[in-house]
C-alpha positions in Angstrom: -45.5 118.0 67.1 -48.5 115.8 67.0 -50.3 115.1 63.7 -52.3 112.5 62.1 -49.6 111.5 59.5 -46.0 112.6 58.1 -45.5 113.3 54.3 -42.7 114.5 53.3 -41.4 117.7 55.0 -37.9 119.1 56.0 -38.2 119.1 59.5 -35.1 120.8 62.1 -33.5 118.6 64.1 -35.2 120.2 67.1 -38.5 118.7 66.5 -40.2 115.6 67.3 -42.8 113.9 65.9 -46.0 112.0 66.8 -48.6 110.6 65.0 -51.7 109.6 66.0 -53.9 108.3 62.6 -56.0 105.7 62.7 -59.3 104.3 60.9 -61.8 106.1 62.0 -62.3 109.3 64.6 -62.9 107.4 67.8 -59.4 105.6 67.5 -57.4 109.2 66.3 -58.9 110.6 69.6 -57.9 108.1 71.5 -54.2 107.5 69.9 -54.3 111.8 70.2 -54.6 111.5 74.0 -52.2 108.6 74.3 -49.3 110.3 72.9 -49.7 114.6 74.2 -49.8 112.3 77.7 -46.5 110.7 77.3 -44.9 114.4 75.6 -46.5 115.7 78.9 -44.9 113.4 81.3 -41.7 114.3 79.8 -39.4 116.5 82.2 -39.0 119.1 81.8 -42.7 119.2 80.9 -43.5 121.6 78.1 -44.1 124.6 78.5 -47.4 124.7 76.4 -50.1 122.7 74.6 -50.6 124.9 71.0 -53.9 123.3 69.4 -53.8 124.7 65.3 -56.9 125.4 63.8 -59.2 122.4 65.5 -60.4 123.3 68.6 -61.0 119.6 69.4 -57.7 119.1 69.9 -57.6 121.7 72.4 -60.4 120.1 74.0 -58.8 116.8 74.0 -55.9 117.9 75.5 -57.3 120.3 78.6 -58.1 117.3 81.1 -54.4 116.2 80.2 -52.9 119.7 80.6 -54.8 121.9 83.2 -54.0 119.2 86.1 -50.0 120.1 85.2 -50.4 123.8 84.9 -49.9 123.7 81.5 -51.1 126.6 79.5 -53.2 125.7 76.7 -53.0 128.2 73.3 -55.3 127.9 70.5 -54.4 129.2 66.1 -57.7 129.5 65.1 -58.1 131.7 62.0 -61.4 131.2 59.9 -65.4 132.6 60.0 -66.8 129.9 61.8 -67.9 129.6 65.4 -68.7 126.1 66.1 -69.5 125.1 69.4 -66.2 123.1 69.8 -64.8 126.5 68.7 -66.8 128.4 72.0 -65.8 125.4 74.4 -62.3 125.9 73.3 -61.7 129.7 73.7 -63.4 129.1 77.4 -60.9 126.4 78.3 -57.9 128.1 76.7 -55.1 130.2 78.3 -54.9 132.1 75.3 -56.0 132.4 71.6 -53.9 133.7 68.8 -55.1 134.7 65.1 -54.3 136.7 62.4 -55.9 139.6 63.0 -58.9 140.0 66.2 -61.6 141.6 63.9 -60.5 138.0 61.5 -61.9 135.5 64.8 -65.6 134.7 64.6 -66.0 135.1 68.5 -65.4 138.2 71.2 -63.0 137.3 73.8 -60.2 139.4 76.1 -58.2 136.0 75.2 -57.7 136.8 71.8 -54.6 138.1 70.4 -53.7 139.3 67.0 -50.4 138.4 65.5 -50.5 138.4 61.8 -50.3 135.0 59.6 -47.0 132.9 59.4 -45.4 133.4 55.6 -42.8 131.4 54.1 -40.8 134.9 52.6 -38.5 133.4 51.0 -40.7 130.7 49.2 -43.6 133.5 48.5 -40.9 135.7 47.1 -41.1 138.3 44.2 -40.3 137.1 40.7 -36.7 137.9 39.5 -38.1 140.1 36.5 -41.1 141.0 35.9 -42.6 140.7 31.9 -42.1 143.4 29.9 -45.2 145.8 30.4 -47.4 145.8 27.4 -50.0 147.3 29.4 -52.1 144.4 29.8 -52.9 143.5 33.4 -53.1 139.8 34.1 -55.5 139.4 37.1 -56.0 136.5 39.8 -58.6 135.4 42.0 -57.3 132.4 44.2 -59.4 130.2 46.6 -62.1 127.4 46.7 -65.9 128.5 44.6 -68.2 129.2 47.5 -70.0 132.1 47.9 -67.8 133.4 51.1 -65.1 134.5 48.4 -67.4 137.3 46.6 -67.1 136.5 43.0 -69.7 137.8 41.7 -68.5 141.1 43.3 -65.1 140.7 41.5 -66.9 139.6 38.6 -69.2 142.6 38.1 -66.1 145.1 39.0 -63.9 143.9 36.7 -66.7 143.4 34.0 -67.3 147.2 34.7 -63.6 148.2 34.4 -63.2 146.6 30.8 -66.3 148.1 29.5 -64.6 151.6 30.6 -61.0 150.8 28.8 -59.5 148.1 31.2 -56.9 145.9 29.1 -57.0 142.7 31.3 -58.0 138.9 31.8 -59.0 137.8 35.0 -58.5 134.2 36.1 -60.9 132.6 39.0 -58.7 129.2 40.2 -59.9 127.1 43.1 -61.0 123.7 44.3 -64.9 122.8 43.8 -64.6 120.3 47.3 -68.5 120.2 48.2 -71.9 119.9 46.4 -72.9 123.6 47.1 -69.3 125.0 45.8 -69.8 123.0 42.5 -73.6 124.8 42.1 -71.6 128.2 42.7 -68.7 127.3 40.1 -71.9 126.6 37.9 -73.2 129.6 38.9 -70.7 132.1 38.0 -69.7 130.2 34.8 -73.1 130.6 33.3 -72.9 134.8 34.5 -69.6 135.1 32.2 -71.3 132.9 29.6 -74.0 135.0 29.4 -71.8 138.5 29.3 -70.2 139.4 26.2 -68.0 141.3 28.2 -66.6 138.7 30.7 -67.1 136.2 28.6 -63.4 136.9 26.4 -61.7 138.0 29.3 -62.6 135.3 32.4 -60.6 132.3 32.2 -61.8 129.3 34.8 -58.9 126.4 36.2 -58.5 123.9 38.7 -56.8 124.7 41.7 -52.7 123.7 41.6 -50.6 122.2 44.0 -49.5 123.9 46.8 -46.1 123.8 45.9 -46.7 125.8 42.5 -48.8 128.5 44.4 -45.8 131.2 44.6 -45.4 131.2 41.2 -48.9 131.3 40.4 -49.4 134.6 42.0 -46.0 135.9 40.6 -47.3 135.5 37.3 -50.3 138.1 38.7 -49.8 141.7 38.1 -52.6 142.2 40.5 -54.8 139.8 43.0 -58.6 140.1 43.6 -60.1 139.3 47.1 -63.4 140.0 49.0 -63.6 136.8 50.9 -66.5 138.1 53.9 -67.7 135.7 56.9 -71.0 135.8 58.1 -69.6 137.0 61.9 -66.1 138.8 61.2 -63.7 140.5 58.7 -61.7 137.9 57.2 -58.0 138.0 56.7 -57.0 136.0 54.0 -54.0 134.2 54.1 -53.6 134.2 49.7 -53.3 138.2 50.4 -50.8 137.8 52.5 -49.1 135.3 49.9 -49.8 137.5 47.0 -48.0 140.1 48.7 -45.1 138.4 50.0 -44.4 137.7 45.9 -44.9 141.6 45.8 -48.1 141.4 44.0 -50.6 144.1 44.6 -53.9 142.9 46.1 -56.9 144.5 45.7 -59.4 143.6 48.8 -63.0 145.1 50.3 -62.3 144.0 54.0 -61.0 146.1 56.4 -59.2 143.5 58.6 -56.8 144.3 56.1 -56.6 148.4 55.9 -53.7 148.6 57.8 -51.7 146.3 55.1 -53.4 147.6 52.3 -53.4 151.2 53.0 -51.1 154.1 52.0 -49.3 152.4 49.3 -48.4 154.6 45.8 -51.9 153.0 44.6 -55.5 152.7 46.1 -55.9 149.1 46.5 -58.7 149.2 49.0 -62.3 149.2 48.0 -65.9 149.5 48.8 -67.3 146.3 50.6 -69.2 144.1 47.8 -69.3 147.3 45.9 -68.3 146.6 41.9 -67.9 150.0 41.0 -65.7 151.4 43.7 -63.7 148.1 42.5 -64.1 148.9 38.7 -62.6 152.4 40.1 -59.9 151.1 41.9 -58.5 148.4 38.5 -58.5 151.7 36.5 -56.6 154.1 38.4 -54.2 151.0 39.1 -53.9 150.1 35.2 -53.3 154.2 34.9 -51.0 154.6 37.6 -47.9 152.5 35.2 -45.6 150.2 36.0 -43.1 151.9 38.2 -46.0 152.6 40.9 -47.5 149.3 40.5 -44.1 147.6 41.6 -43.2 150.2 44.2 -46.8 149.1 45.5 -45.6 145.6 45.4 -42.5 146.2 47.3 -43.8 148.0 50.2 -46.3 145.4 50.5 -43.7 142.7 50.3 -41.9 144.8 53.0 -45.0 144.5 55.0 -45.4 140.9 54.9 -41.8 139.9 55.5 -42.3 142.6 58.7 -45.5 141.8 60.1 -46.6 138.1 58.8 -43.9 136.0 58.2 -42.9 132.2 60.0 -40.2 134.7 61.8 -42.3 137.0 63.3 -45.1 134.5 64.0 -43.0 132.1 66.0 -41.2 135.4 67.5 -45.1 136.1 68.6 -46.0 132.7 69.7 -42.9 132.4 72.3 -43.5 136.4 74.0 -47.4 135.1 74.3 -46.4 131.5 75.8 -43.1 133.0 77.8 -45.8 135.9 79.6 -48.4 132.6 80.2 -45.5 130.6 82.0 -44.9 133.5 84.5 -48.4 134.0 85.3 
């Protein structure tokens, strides 16, 4: 494994570890080349470069890797298609992401293979609170205006005016000038509603460590992240459902994960009141179907998106690239 720096980790005694960190970008490139050209003078040689998330590095490494025939994967799962990101997918053997319709860019390279969940630290909570029929509601990711909102604003406003017993907590990071405006943004529309403005709660994002139990505290998670070019597929649903937390989304990357389940979690893209429609009939549906929603979903993650079945993914994809 090659990365800029360690921190603390629990690493198997199987891997090995590089680092290549340095002052400024010029010097981690070059430090980055040095050391994938010692790992790939090693016999036997590897049997693949796998570049995750930063198509540079995949770039960096092709000159090193094509000339020994080895195949060159790229994990790239977010909305934007640089032009590092094009280069990349041309020089690769093979991409991998969460789901095809999630990657920004149309290529016969690209495979789907669901995201790579920790199941047993996103796990459910032992017991759930007793239900007193008031729903506590998350929204979990950075404030910019990718993560629809004021879509999940304006359906949950439209929910409580109808009967919905709930509060509805936005957490993120605020990590660039145009995020902060947005924060601003949406503060001042629950400010300004007497509706919202007893029910949304605004916090700082938390450690990463005390994420799992942040979403099992949720009785229910709210998502309609959209990219400009492609369905986006989450990785905090995939989370919340791993704790068996029902997540209510508008994409339809995500229909086959979110469909059929005791309760109607899908709704409307950037539609409020399909959303506002969808929080009732959940809040009406009790309890018992809310959990056995969880569970399934839970099922689903631990089947289709977790470390196991990524890695399991990962070696068919670079096992079929070695015999070719």
């Amino acid at each position: 494994m090659l990365c800029a720096r360690v921190g603390r980790h629990e690493l198997p005694a199987n891997v090995r570890v590089r680092t290549f960190g340095a002052p400024n970008r010029l010097s981690r490139g070059v430090r980055f080349v040095r050391e994938l050209a010692g790992e790939l003078r090693l016999e036997p040689r590897p049997n693949a470069v796998l570049a995750h998330m930063v198509p540079l590095f995949l770039l960096l490494a092709a000159p090193l890797a094509k000339p020994r025939h080895v195949p060159l994967v790229l994990w790239y799962q977010h909305g934007m298609a640089s032009r590092a990101l094009k280069l990349a997918v041309r020089l690769s053997d093979v991409v991998i992401t969460a789901d095809v319709r999630s990657f920004p860019l149309r290529s016969a390279k690209v495979r789907g293979i669901g995201h790579a969940i920790d199941v047993e630290r996103f796990s459910p909570a032992a017991a759930r609170p007793t239900d007193d029929g008031h729903l506590r509601l998350l929204a979990l990711g950075r404030f910019s205006w990718v993560k629809g909102y004021d879509t999940l604003l304006d359906g949950f406003g439209l929910a409580v005016e109808r009967g919905l017993d709930a509060q509805l907590e936005l957490r993120g990071p605020q990590l660039t000038e145009a995020e902060r405006r947005h924060h601003t943004h949406l503060e001042e529309l629950v400010r300004r509603s007497p509706v919202l403005s007893e029910r949304v709660e605004f916090a700082d994002s938390v450690p990463r460590d005390l994420v799992p139990e942040l979403l099992r505290n949720a009785d229910g998670v709210l998502s309609a992240t959209h990219a400009r070019d492609s369905e986006t597929f989450d990785k905090v649903v995939v989370e919340a459902g791993a704790c068996g937390v029902p997540v209510f989304a508008d994409n339809s990357a995500l229909g086959e994960l979110l469909g059929d389940l005791p309760v109607e979690l899908l709704f409307k893209s950037r539609d409020p009141e399909s959303l506002a429609e969808r929080l009732l009939a959940f809040a009406a549906a009790g309890p018992e179907r809310q959990a056995e929603a969880g569970a399934e979903l839970r099922r689903r993650v631990a089947e289709g998106h977790s470390v196991e079945s990524w890695a399991d993914a990962v070696t068919k994809i670079v096992a079929a690239q070695t015999r070719e």
